[in-house]
Backbone bond lengths (Angstrom), bond angles and torsions (degrees), N, CA, C in turn:
res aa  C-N    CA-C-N  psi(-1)  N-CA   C-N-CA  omega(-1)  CA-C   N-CA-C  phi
1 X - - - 1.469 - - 1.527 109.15 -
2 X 1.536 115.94 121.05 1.463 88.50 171.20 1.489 116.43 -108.90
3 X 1.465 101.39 -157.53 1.421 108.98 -163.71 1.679 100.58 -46.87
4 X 0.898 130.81 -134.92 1.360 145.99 -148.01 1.347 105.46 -16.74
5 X 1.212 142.25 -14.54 1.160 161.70 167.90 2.009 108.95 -52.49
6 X 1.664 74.85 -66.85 1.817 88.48 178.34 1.710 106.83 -76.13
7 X 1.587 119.35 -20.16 1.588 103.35 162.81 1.272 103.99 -75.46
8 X 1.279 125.08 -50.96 1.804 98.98 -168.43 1.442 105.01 -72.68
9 X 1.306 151.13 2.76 1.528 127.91 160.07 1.590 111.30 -67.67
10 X 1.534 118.30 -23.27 1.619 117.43 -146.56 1.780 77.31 -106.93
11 X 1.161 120.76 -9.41 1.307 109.85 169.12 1.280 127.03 -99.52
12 X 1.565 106.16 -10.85 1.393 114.01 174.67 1.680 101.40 -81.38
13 X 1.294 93.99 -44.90 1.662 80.08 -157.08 2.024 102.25 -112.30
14 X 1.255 101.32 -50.54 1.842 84.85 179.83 1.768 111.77 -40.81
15 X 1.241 110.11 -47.69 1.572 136.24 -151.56 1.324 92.97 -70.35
16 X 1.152 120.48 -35.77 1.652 125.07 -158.82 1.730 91.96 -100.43
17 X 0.969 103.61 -48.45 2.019 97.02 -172.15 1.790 101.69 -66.97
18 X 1.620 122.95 -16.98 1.167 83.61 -160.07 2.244 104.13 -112.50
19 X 1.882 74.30 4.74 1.206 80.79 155.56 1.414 141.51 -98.31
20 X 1.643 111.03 2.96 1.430 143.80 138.80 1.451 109.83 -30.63
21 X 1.473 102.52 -81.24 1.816 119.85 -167.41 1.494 83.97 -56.71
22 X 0.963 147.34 -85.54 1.667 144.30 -173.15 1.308 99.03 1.16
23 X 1.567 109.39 -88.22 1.510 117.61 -163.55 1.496 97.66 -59.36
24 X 1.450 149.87 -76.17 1.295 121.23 171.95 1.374 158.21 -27.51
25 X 1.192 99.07 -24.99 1.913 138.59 177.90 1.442 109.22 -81.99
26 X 1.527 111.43 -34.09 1.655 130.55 162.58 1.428 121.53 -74.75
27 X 1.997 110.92 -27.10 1.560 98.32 -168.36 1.637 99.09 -100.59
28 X 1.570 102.23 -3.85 1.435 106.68 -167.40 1.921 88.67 -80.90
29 X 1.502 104.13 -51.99 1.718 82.66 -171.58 1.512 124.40 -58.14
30 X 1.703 106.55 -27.28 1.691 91.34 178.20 1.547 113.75 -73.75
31 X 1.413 124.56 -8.00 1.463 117.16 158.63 1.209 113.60 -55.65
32 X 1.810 112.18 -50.40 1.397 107.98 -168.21 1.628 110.74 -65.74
33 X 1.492 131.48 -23.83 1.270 135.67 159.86 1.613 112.29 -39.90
34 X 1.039 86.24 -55.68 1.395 87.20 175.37 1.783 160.41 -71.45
35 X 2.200 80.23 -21.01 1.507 97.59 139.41 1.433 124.62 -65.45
36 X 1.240 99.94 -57.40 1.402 71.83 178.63 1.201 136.25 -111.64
37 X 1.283 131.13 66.83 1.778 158.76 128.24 1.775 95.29 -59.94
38 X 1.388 94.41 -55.43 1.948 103.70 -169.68 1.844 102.14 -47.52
39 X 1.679 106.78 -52.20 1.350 117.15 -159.58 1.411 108.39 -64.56
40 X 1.272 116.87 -51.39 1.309 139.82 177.13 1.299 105.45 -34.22
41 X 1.316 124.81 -69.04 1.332 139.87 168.89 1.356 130.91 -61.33
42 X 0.995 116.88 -12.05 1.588 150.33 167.50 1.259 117.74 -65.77
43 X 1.345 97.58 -59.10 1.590 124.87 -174.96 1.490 114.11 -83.18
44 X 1.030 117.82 -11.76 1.838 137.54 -172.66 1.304 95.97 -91.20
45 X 1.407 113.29 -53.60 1.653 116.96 -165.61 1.538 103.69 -70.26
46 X 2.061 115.00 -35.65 1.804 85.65 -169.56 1.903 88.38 -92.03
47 X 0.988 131.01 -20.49 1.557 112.00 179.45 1.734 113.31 -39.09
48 X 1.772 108.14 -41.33 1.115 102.69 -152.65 1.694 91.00 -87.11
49 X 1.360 123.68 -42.61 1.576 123.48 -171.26 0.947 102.91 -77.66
50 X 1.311 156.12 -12.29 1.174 154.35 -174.63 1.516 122.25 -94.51
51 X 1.077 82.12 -86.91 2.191 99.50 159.96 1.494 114.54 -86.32
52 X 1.205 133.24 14.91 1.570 126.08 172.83 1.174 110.93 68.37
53 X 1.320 127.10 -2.23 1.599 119.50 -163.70 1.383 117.61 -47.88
54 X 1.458 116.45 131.77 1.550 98.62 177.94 1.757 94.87 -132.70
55 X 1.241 112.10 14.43 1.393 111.20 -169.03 2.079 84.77 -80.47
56 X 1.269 88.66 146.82 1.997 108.47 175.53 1.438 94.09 -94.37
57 X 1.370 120.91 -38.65 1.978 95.26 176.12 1.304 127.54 -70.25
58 X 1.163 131.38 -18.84 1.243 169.65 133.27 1.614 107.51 -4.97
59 X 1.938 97.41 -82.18 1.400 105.70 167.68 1.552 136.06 -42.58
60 X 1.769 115.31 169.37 1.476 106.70 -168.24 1.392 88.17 -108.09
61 X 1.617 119.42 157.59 1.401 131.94 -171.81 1.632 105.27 -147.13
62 X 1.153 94.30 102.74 1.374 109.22 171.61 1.522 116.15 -84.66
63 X 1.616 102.85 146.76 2.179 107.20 -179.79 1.238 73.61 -145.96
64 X 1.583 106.20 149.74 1.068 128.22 111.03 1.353 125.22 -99.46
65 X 1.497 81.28 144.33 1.726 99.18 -175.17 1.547 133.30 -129.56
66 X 1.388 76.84 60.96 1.949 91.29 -165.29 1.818 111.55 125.86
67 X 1.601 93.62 171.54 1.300 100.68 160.71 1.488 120.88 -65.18
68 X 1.147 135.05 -28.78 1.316 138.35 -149.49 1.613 111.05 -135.55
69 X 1.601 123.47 18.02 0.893 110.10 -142.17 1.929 94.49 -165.26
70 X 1.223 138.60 105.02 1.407 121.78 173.90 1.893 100.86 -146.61
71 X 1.391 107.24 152.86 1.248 98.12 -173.64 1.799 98.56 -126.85
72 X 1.546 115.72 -174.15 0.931 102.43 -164.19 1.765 100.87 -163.84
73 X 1.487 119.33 76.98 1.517 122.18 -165.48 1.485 101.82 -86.67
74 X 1.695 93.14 158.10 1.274 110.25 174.53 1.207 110.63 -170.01
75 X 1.554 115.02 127.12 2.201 105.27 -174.45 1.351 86.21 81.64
76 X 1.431 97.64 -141.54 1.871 137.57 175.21 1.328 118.74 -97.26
77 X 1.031 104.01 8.04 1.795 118.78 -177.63 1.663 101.84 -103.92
78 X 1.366 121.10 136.81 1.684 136.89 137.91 1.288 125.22 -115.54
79 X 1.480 121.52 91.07 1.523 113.53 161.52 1.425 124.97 -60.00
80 X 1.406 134.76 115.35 1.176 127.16 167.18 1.714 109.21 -110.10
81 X 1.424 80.66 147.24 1.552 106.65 -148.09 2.046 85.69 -95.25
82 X 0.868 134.18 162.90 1.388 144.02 -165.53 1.710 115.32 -169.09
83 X 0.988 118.64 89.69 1.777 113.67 151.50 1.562 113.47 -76.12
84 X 1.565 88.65 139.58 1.879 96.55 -179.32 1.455 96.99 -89.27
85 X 1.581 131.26 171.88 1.154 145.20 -164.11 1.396 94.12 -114.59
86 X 1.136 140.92 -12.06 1.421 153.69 -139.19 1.586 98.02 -128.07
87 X 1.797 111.90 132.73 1.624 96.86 163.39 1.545 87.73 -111.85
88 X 1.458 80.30 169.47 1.523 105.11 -177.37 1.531 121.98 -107.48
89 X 1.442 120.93 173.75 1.429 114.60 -172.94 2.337 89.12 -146.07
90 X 1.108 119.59 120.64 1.447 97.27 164.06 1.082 130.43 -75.07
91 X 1.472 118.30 156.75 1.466 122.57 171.61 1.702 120.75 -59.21
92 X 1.148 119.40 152.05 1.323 121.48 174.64 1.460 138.76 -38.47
93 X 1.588 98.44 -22.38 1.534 106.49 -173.58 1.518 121.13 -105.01
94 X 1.228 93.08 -0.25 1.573 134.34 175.99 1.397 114.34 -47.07
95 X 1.749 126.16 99.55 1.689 121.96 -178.38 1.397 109.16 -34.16
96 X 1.224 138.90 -24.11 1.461 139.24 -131.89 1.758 74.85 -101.86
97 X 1.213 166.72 12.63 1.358 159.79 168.27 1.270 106.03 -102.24
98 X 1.479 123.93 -11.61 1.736 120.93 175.83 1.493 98.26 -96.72
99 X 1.328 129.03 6.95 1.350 116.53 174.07 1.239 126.74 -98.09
100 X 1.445 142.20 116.56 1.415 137.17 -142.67 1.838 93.12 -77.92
101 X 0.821 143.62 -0.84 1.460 129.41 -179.32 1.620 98.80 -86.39
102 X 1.285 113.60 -33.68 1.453 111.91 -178.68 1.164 113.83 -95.29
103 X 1.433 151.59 -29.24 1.153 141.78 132.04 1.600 126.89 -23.71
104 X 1.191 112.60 -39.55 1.666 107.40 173.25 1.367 125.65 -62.76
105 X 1.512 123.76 -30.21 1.317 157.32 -175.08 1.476 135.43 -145.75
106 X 1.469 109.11 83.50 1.813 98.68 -173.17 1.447 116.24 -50.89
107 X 1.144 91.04 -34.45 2.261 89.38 172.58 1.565 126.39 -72.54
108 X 1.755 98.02 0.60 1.575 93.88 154.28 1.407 126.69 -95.97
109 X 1.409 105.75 5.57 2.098 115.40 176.35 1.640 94.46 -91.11
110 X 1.471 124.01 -22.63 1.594 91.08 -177.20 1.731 119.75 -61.53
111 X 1.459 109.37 152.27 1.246 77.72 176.33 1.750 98.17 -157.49
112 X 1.207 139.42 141.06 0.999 137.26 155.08 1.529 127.11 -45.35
113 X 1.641 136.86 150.91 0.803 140.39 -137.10 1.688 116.76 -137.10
114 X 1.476 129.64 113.95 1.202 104.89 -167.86 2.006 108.76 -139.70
115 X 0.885 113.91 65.74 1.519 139.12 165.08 1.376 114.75 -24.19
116 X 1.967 116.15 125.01 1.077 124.54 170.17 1.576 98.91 -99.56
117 X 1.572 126.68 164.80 1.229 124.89 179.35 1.788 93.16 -170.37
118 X 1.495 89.19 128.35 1.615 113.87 176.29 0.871 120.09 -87.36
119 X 1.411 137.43 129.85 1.538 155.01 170.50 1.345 114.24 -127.50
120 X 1.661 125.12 141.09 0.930 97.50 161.93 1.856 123.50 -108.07
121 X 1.075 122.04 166.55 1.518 125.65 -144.35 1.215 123.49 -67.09
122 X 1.470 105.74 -26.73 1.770 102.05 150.34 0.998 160.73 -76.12
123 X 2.158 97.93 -6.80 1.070 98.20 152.41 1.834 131.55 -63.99
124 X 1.246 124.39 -31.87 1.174 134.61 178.52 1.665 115.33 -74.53
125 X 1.688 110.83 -8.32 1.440 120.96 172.04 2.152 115.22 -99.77
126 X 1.526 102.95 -36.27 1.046 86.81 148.38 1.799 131.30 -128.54
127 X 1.400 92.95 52.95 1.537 102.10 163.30 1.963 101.75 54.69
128 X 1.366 103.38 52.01 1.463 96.32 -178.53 1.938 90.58 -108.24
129 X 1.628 96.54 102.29 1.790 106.89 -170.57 1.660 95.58 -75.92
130 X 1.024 120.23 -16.75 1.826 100.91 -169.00 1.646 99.96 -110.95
131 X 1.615 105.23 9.35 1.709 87.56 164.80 1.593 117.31 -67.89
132 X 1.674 114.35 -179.61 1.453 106.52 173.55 1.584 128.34 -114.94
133 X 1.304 110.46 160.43 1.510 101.19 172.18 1.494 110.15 -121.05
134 X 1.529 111.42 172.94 1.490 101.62 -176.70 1.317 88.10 -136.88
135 X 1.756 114.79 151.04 1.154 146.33 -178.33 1.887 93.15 -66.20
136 X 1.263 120.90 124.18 1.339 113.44 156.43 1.319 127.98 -124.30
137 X 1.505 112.47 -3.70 1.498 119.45 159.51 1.617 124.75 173.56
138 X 1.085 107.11 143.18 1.498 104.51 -175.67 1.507 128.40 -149.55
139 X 1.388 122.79 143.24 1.507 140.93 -129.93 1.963 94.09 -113.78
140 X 1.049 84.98 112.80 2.126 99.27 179.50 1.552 95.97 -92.14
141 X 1.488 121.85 122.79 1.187 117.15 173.32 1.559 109.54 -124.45
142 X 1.368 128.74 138.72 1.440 125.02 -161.54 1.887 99.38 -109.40
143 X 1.593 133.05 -158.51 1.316 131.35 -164.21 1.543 87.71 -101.57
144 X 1.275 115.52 -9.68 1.672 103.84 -163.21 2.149 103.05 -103.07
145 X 1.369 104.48 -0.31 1.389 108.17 -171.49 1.463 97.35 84.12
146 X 0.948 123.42 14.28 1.658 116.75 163.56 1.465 124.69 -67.73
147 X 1.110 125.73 125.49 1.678 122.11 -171.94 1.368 120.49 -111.14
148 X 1.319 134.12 -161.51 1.336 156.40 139.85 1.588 105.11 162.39
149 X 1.739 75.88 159.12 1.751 95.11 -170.13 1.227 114.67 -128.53
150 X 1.453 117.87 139.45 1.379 130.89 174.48 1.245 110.35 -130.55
151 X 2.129 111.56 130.48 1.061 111.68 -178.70 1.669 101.13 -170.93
152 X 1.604 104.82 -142.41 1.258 137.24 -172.18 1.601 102.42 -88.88
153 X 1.500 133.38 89.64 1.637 92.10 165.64 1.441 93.08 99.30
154 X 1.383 128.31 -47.91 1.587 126.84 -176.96 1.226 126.66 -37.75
155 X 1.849 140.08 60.18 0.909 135.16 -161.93 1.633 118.33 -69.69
156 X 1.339 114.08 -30.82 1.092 104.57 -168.01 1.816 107.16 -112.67
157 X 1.654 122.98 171.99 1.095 130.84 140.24 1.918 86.57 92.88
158 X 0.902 126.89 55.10 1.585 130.19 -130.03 2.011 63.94 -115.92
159 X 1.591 100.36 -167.46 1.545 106.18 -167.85 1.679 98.58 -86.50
160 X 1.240 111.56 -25.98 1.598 88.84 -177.33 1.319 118.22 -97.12
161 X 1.372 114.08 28.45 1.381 137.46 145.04 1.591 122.55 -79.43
162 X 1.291 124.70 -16.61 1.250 127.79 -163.73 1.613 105.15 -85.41
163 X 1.354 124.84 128.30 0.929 152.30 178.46 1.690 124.72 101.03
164 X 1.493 93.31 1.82 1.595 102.69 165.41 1.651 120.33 -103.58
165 X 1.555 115.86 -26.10 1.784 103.67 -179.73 1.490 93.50 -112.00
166 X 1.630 107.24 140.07 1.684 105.52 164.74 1.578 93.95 -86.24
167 X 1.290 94.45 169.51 1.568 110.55 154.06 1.372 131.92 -72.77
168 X 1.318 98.13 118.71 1.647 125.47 -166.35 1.758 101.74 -117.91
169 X 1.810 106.84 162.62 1.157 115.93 -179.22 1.823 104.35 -71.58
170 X 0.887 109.50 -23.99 1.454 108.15 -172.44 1.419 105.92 -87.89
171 X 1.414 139.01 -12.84 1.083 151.55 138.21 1.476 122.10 -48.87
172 X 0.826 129.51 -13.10 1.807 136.95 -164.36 1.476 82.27 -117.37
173 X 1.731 133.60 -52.40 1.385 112.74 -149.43 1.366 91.96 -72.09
174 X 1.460 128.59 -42.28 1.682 142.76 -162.71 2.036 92.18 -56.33
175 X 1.734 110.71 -56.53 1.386 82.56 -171.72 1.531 111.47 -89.31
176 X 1.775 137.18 5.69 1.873 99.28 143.04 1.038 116.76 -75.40
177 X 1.229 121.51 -55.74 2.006 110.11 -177.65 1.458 106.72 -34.03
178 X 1.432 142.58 -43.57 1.217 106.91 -179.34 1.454 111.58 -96.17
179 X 1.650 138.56 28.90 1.207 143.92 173.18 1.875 79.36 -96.97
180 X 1.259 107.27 -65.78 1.743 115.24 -151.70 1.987 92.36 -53.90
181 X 1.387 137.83 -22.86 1.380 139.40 177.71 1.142 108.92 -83.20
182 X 0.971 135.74 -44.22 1.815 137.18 164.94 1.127 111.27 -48.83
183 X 1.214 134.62 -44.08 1.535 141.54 -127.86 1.837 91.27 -118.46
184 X 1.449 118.54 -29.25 1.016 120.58 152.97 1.555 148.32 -64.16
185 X 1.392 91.67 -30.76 1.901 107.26 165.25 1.384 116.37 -118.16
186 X 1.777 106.90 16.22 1.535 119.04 160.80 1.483 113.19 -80.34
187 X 1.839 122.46 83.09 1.890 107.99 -147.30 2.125 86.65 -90.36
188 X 1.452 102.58 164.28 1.074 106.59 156.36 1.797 120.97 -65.52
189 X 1.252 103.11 132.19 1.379 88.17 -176.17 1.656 103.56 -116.00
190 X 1.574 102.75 158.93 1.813 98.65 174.72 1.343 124.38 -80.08
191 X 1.529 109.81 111.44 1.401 109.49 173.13 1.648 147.06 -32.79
192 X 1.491 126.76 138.04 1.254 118.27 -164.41 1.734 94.38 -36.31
193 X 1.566 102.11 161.70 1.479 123.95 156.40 1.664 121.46 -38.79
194 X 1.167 78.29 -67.86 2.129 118.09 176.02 1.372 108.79 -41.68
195 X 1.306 128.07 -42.30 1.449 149.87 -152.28 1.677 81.31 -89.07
196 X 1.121 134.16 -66.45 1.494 138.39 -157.59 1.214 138.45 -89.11
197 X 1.628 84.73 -6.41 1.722 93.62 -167.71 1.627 119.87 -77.24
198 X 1.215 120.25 -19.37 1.140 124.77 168.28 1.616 100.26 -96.35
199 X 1.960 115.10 159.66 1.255 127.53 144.30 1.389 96.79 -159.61
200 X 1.536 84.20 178.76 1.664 97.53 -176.69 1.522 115.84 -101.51
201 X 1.483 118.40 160.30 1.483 103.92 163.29 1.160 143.00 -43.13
202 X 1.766 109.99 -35.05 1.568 119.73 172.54 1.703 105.79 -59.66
203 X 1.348 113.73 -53.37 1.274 125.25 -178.95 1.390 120.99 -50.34
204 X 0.829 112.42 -34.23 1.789 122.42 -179.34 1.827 115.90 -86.87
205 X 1.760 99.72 -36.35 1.421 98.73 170.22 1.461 113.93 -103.29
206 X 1.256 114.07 20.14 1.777 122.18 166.58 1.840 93.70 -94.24
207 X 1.277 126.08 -54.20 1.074 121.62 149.37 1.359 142.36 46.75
208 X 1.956 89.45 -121.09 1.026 126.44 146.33 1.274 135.43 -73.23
209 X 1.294 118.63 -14.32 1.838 119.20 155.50 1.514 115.24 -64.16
210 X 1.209 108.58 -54.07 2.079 129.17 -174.64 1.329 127.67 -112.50
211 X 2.024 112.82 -14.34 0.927 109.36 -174.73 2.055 120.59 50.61
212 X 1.535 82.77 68.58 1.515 86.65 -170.15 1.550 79.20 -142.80
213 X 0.689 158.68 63.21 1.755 144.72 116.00 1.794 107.64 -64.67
214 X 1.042 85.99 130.63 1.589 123.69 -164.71 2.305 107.44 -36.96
215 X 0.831 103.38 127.39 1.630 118.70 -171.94 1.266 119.00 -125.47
216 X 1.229 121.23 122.30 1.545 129.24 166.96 1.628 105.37 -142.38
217 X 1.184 114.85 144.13 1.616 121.53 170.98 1.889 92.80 -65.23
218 X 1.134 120.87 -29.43 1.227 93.80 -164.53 1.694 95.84 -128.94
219 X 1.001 100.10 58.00 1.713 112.42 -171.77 1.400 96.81 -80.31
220 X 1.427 100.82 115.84 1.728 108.00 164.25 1.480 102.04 90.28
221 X 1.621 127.23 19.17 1.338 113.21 167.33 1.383 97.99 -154.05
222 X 1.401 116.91 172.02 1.156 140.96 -155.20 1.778 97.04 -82.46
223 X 0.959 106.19 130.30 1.903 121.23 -172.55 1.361 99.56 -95.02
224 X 1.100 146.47 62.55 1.537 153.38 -144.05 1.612 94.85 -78.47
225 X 1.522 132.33 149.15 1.514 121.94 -179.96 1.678 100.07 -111.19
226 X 1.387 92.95 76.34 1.528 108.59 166.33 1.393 114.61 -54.59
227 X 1.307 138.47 166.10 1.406 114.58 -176.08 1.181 155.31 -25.85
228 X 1.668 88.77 68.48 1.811 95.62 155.25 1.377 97.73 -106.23
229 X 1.382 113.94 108.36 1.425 137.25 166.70 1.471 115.83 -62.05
230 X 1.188 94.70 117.69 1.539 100.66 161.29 1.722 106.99 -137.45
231 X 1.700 110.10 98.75 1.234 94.07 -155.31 1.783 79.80 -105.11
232 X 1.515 93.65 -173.20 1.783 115.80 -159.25 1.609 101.54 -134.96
233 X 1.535 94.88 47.47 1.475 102.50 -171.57 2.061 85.46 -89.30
């Protein structure tokens, strides 16, 4: 085959499938927008009939914030939700090659990409840009609505599930509820001693002006990737 030959195949068909998953990977997140607007409001109504809640920090607060981009607070916690613009292809060593749906067809592993990420809520209230967030789970979507998830807590739809459930609405609520349950008994913890004992003047009177000295739940320790499953079933 020669050259131009092998560009127009990778343009017929890579170019075309993965600009497929795009437009699907796009209609799937404004669903997921749209869970949770539903949840948000969901969750408002039994806090308040249920437990009386009338505290507003308490409550869940949904944004969208863009095409590519929606978040979703509650407590001291903000999950923001993120689609990449980018599809993806895995590397070779990658569990996702022992699974017979992806073995039949390498152009059914591409897959678009759609990322939860934890913050907690004051950094985004007082603009503290060098606090941290942590990855807690994220949704592989292929051209056929084929899924799987790897994360925090992610029990189900794991990789040797992939090529049997599409993505469904009842699928989106299953993976925030189990991002929004992690992220809840994920506590900030107090950083080593060692880590703190020095600062600088800027640091101390940035502070107390903005309260922006630097924050992570897991500041100063090892973020271990406790279940993100990638099993080899």
């Amino acid at each position: 085959m020669g050259m131009e030959q092998q560009i127009l195949k990778c343009l017929s068909e890579k170019a075309s499938v993965k600009a497929s998953i795009y437009d699907r990977c796009l209609d799937l997140f404004n669903q997921l927008k749209e869970v949770l607007s539903e949840m948000s409001n969901d969750f408002n109504d039994m806090l308040e009939t249920e437990i009386g809640n009338t505290n507003r920090r308490i409550k869940l607060e949904y944004r969208d914030k863009g095409k590519f981009e929606a978040e979703l607070k509650f407590a001291d916690d903000v999950l923001v939700f993120s689609m990449h613009t980018d599809i993806f292809q895995f590397d070779r060593d990658h569990s996702i090659w022992k699974n017979p749906y992806a073995k039949e067809d390498k152009l059914n592993t591409y897959c678009g990409v759609i990322s939860v990420y934890n913050f907690l809520s004051d950094s985004f209230k007082y603009n503290r840009n060098d606090d941290l967030g942590y990855l807690v789970a994220r949704m592989f979507v292929n051209r056929e609505s084929y899924f799987f998830v790897e994360g925090k807590r992610q029990k189900r739809r794991q990789i040797s599930a992939f090529g049997k459930f599409k993505v469904t609405k009842e699928e989106l609520v299953a993976f925030v509820q189990s991002a929004m349950a992690y992220t809840l008994e994920f506590d900030l913890l107090v950083p080593p001693y060692d880590l703190v004992k020095v600062t600088t003047v800027d640091q101390i009177n940035t502070k107390i002006e903005n309260s922006k000295m630097k924050t992570g739940k897991r500041m100063g320790y090892k973020y271990n990737s406790d279940d993100v499953l990638e099993d080899n079933e």
